[in-house]
Every structure is written in structure tokens, then in C-alpha cells.
C-alpha positions as CSV (number, residue, x, y, z in Angstrom):
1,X,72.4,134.5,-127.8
2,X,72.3,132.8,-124.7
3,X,68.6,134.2,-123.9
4,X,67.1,133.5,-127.2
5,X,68.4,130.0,-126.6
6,X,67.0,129.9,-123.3
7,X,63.5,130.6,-124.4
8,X,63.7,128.5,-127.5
9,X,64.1,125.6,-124.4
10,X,61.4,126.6,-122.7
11,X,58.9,126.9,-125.9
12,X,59.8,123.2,-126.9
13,X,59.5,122.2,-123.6
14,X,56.0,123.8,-123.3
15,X,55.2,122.1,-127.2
16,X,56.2,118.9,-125.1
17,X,53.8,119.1,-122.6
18,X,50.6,120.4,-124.8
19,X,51.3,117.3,-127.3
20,X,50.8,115.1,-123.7
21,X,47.9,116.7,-122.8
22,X,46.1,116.7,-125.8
23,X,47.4,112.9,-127.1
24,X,47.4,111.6,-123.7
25,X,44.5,113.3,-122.0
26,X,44.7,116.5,-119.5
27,X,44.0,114.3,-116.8
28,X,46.3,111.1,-117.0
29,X,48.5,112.2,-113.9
30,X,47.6,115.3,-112.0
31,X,50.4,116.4,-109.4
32,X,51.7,120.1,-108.0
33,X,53.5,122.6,-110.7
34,X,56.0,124.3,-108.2
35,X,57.1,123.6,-104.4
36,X,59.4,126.1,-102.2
37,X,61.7,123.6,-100.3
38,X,64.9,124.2,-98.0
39,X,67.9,122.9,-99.1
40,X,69.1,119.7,-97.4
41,X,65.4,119.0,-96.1
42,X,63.2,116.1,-97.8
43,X,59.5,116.4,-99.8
44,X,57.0,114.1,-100.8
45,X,55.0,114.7,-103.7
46,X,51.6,113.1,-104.6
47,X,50.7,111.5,-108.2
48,X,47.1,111.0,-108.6
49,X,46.7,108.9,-111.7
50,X,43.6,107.3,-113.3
51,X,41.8,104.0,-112.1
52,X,43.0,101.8,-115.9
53,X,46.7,102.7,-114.5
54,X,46.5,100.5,-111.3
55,X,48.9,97.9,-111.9
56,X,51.1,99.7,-113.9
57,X,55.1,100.3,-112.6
58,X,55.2,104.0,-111.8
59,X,58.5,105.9,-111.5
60,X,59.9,109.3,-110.8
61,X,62.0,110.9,-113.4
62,X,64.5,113.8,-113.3
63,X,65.2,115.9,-115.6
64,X,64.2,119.3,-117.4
65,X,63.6,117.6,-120.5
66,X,61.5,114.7,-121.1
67,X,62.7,113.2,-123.6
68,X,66.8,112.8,-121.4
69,X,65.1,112.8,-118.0
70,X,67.1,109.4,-116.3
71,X,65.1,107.0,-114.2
72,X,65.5,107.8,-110.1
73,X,63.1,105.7,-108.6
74,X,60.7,102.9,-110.1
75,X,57.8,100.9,-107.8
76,X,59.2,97.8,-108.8
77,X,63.1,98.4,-108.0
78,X,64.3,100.2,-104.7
79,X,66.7,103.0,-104.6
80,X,70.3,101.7,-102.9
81,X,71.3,105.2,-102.2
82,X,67.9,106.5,-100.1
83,X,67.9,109.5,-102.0
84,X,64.9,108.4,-103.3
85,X,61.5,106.3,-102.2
86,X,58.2,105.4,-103.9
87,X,55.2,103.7,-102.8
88,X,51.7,103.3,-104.6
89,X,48.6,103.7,-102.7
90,X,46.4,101.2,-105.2
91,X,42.9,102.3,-103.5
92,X,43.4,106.0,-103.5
93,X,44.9,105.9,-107.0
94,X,48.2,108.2,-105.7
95,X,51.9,107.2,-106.0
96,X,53.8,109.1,-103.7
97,X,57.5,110.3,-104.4
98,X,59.9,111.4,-101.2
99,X,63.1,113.0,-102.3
100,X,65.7,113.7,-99.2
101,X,68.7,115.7,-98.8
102,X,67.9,118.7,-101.1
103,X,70.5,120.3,-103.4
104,X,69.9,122.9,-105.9
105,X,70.3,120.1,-108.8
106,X,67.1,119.1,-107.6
107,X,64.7,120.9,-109.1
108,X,63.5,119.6,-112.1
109,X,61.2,116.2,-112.1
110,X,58.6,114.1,-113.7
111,X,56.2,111.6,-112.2
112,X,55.7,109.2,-114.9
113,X,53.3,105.9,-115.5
114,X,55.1,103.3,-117.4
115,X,52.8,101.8,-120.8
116,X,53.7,98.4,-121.8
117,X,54.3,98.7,-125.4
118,X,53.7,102.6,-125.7
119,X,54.4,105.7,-124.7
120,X,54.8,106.3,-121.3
121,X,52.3,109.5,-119.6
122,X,54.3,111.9,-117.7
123,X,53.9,114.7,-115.8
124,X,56.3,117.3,-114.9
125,X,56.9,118.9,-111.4
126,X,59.2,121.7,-110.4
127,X,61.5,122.2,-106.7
128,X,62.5,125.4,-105.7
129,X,65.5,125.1,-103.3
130,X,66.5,127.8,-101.3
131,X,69.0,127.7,-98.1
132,X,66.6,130.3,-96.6
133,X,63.0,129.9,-95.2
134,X,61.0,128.9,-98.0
135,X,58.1,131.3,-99.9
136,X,55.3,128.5,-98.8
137,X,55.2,125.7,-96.3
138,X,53.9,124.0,-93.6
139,X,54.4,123.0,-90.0
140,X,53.9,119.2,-91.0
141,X,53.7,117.8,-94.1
142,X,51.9,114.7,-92.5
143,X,48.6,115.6,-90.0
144,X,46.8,113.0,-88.3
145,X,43.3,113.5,-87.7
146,X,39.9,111.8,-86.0
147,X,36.5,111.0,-87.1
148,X,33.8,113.6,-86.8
149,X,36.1,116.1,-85.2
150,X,38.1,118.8,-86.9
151,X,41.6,119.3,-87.9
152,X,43.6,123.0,-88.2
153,X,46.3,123.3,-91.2
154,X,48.6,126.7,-90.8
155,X,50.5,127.4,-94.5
156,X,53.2,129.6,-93.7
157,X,53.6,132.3,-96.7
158,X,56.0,135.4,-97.6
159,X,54.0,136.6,-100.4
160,X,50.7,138.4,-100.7
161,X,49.4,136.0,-103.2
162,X,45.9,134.5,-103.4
163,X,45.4,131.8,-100.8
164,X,43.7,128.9,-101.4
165,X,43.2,125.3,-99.6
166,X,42.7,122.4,-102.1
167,X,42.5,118.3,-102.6
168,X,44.4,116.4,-105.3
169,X,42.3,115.8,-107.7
170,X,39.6,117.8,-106.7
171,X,38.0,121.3,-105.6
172,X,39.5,124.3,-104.1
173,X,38.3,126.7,-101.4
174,X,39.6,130.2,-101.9
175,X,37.0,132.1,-99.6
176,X,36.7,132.3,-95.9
177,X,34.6,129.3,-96.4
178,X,33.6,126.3,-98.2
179,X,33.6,122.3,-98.2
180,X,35.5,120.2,-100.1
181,X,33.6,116.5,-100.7
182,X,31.2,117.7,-98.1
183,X,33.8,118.4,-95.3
184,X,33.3,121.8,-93.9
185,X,36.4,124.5,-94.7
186,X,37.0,127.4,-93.3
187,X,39.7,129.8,-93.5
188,X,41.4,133.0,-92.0
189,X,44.4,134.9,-92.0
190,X,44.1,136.8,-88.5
191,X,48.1,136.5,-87.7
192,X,50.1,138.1,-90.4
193,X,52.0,135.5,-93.3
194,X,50.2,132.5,-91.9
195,X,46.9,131.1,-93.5
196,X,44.4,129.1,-91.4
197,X,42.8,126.2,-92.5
198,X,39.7,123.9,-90.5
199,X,38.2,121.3,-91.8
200,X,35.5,119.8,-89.8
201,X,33.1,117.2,-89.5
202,X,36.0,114.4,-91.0
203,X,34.9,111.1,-92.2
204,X,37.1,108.2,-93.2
205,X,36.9,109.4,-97.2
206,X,38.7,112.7,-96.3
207,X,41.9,111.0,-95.8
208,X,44.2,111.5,-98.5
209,X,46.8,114.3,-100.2
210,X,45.6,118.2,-100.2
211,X,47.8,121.4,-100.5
212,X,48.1,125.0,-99.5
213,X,48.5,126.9,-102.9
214,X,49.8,130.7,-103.2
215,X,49.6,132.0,-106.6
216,X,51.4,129.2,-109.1
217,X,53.4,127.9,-105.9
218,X,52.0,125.0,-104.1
219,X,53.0,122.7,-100.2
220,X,51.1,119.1,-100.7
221,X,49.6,117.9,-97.1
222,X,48.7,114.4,-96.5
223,X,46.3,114.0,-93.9
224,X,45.6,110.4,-92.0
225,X,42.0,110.1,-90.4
226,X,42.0,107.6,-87.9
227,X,39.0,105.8,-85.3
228,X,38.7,104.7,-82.0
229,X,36.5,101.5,-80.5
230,X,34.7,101.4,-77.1
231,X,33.1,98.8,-75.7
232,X,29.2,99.0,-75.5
233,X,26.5,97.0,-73.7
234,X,23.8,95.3,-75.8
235,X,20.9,93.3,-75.2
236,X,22.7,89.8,-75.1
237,X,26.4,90.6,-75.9
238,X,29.1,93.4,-75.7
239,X,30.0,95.1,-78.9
240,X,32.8,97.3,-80.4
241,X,31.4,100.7,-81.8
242,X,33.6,103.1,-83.8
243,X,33.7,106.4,-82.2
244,X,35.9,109.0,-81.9
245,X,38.7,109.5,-79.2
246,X,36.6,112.1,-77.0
247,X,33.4,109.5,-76.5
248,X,31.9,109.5,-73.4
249,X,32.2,106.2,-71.4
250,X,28.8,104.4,-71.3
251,X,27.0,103.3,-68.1
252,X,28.0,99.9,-68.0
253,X,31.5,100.8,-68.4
254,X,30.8,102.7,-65.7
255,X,29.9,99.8,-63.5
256,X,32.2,97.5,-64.7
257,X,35.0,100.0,-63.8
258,X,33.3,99.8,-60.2
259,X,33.2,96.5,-59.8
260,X,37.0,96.1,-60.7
261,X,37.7,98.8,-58.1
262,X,36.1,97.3,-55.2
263,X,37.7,93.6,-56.2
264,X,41.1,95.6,-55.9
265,X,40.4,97.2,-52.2
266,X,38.9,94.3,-51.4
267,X,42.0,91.7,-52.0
268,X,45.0,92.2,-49.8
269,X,48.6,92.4,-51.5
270,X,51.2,90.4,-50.6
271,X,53.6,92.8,-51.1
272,X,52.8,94.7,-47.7
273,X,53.0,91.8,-45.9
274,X,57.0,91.3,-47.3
275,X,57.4,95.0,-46.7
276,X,56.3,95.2,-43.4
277,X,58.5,91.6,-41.9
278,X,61.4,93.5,-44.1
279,X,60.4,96.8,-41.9
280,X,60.6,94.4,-38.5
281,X,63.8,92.0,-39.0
282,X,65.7,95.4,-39.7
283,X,64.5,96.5,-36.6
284,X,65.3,93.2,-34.7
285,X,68.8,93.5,-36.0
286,X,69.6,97.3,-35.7
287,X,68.4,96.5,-31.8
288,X,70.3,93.1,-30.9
289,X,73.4,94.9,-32.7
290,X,73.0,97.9,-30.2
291,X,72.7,95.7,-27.4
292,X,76.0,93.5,-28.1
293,X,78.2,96.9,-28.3
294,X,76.9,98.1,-24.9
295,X,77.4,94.8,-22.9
296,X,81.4,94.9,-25.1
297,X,81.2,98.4,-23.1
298,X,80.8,97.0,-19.3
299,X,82.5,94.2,-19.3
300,X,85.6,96.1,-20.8
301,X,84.8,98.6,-18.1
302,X,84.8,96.0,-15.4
303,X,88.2,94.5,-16.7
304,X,89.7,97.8,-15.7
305,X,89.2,97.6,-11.6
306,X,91.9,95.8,-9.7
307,X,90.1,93.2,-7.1
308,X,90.5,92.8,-4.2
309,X,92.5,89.2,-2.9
310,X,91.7,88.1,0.4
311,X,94.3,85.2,1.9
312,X,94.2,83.5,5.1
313,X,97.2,83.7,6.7
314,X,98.1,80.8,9.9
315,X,100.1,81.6,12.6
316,X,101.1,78.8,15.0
317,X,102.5,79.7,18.2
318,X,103.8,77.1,20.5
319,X,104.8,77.1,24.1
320,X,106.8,74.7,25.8
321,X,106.6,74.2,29.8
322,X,109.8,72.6,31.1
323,X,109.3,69.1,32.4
324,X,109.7,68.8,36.7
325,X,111.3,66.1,38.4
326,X,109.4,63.5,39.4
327,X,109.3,64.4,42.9
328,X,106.9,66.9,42.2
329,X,103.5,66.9,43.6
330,X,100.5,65.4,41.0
331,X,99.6,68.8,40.2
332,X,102.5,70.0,39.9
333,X,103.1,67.0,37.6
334,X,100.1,68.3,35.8
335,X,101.7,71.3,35.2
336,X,104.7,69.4,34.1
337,X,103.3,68.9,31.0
338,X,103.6,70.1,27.8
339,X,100.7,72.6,26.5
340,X,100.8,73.6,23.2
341,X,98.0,76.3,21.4
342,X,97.5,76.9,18.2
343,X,96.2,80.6,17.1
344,X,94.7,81.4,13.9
345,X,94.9,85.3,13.2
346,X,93.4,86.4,9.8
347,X,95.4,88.9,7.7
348,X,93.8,90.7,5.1
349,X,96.0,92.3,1.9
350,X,95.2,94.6,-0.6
């Protein structure tokens, strides 16, 4: 019972989407049918819709019916939780929906451009979760490239389905070769599970969303082309010409690169100068600091030694000569008197 009710689902839900494509027109929104993704990982997917639906509100709906799907993001009202964002790329014609942190509720969606005062056009987009590695996907889902060089897209795969390389919207290349909008594909599978893709030859128009596809299962790619500007030399004036980021240097960059070099060996820095009166005050202090300890040194050293005291030391001797009578003859009153003599005798002490 549960089966038959089952399918029943899935044959109104297929009515549902023939009556949109044939009321509504097969190509109103064109998006992926099925994406392998990890569980608690993010994906953006692309909506290309047509060039009357420019300023319309676009929104993502979820939901495996259409007609109870609930609104989960719109381009006129953000999302408070971040679950979900939106943005609308006006010149390219693509709104692009991110979902993050992956369950296995989300699986089931719809990318959807509001009518005023109709019926809305949707079209419906499935998520495979798995907590494992998933059957199809790539090392980055957003590559950046440059003009006029190539760019190398590896699509991871577990199955042995028919691999192909296409743009939203537009042509596929299945073979080992091809060009999509004139850019140069080409494609190998020389390491086992992994599918090589090169385009080459990449102007500005080949920006925009592709994806790898494996049988009904498919990994969008966005892929950003940006250019570089170097200066040129002209007749009267310098230029800026867009090239890409490998351009070889012209000749008068060349020169003016000269120029500047000898300017710079020609000017002294300042800095030296600084550096090299630091180098000498440090020397001029390590050197007088050296020199206070050592004289410290002697003169504590001298300090030490006892020195030597010299005194002079008088010694007075005296003799008296006893006084004769005057009777005495004159010289022996001459003798009579008193001498007296006064010796000085140095002692020396240690």
C-alpha cells in the first residue's frame, strides 16, 4: 500500500512539472536535476532564468511538492538564521542559491521566479546527502582564472558513468575534446575516478556557472576570469593595457626600473649614520666603564700597604762646667764658663 502510494506521489509530481513546461515554457529557469553533497558541508546552486525576468524577486523554495513547498530564502528579504543566502547576478541572468550546514531533510528544493499577478515559474532541484564522500564533486566549487591562459577543473567520481563538462545554459562536451562558446575544452581521465577538464584560450565572456555531469548526477562550478594592467609607453603619454598576469615587462619599464635603482644607490640613508654613532657610544661606554673598575682595583690595592712614618726625634744634651774662683787666670776664667751643645740625632721608626 505504501509503494503504490509512493509512486502515485511521484507520477503527480512528474504531471506537475510537464504542465510547467509546456504552460510556462521548457526554458523559463534552467538549473541542475541532482547534486551529491556531504552532510554538514554547504552548496551553491545556479538559476539561469530568461532576460523578461530581470527585475523580478526570485526565491528558493523547499519542498517535494510544489504546490506546500514553504519560502526559505527570497532576493528581497534576508535569511536571519544563515542557513540560507541569495544573490541575483542581473547581467548574467543567474540567481544563485547557497544552502549551509547539510542535513538529510535537505534534499528536496525549488528555485522559483515570483510573477506579479500570476503564477509563479518554478523549477525543481534535488540534494543527495550522504555522511560519506560524495558520488561527484569537486576540489573547489569556485575557480579563478586569467585572460588568454587556461584553467584545469578535476570532477572527482565513484561511478563509471558518462562524463561530461558543461555551461548553464549552454553546450556540453562529452569527448576528449571540444569548445564551449569558442573556448577550447579538452578532457581526460588518465588517473583513475578523476575527470580532467582544460579550458583554454579564456576571455572575459567565459566567466560564469558550468558543471561536471555523470550520468543524471551533476557538481555546478563557478568560474571567475579576471585581468591584469601594465603600464606601457606611447608616443606622447603612458597607458594602461589589459594583459594577462604572465606579460612580459616592456622596455621602458625596463629603464624606468633602472633609473629608480641607481637613485636608490646613489642617496645615502640616514639610518647607517644612527646605526653606526649607536655602534660607537656603546663602545665609548663599555670602555670608560672597564677603565673605572680597574683604577677601583689599584687604589684598593694600595690602601692595603702599611707606610712607612718617618719622625724626627731631638735630643738635647747639656753640659755644665763648674764656675772657678775668681783668682783664676783669664783663661782659666775662660774655661770657667758655661758651654752648653745641642745635638740633633735623627731616629727613624717603622
Amino acid at each position: 500500500m505504501v509503494e503504490v502510494y509512493s509512486l502515485t506521489g511521484m507520477a503527480a509530481h512528474l504531471i506537475i512539472l510537464l504542465l510547467f513546461s509546456v504552460l510556462k515554457g521548457v526554458h523559463s529557469i534552467t538549473t541542475v536535476s541532482k547534486v551529491s553533497v556531504k552532510a554538514g558541508k554547504s552548496i551553491s546552486i545556479p538559476c539561469l532564468y530568461e532576460s523578461q525576468y530581470i527585475n523580478n524577486v526570485k526565491y528558493l523554495c523547499e519542498g517535494y511538492y510544489w504546490t506546500y513547498c514553504r519560502y526559505a530564502v527570497k532576493t528581497n528579504e534576508a535569511d536571519p538564521s544563515g542557513k540560507y543566502l541569495i544573490s541575483d547576478d542581473k547581467k548574467l541572468k543567474i540567481f544563485t542559491v547557497t544552502i549551509n550546514q547539510l542535513t538529510n531533510e535537505n534534499t528536496d528544493y525549488w528555485c522559483v521566479v515570483e510573477i506579479n499577478k500570476g503564477e509563479d515559474y518554478p523549477q525543481y532541484f534535488q540534494l543527495s546527502v550522504t555522511r560519506g564522500t560524495p558520488s561527484l564533486y569537486v576540489d573547489h566549487q569556485r575557480i579563478t582564472g586569467y585572460i588568454g591562459e587556461s584553467i584545469i577543473i578535476r570532477c572527482h567520481h565513484s561511478n563509471s558513468g558518462e562524463m561530461k563538462w558543461c555551461r548553464l545554459g549552454r553546450n556540453c562536451v562529452t569527448g576528449s575534446s571540444g569548445s564551449i562558446d569558442g573556448a577550447a575544452v579538452t578532457a581526460h581521465m588518465r588517473h583513475p575516478n578523476v575527470f580532467t577538464v582544460t579550458m583554454s584560450g579564456l576571455r572575459s565572456k567565459d566567466s560564469g556557472w558550468y558543471w561536471c555531469a555523470e550520468g543524471d548526477i551533476q557538481i555546478p562550478v563557478y568560474l571567475k576570469l579576471i585581468t591584469t594592467y601594465t603600464p606601457t609607453k606611447t608616443t606622447s603619454r603612458t597607458t594602461r593595457t589589459a594583459t594577462t598576469i604572465h606579460t612580459v615587462a616592456t622596455i621602458e619599464q625596463g629603464k624606468n626600473s633602472t633609473v629608480g635603482e641607481n637613485k636608490h644607490r646613489a642617496s645615502f640613508d640616514p639610518r647607517i649614520l644612527i646605526i653606526l654613532l649607536s655602534v660607537l657610544t656603546w663602545i665609548v661606554i663599555v670602555v670608560l666603564f672597564i677603565w673605572f673598575i680597574l683604577r677601583h682595583e689599584q687604589r684598593k690595592a694600595d690602601s692595603s700597604v702599611t707606610p712607612v712614618v718617618e719622625e724626627e726625634v731631638t735630643y738635647s744634651i747639656v753640659v755644665y762646667m763648674q764656675k772657678q774662683p775668681p783668682e783664676a787666670s783669664f783663661a782659666e776664667s775662660d774655661a770657667e764658663s758655661m758651654y752648653s751643645s745641642v745635638f740633633y740625632l735623627k731616629e727613624t721608626k717603622e
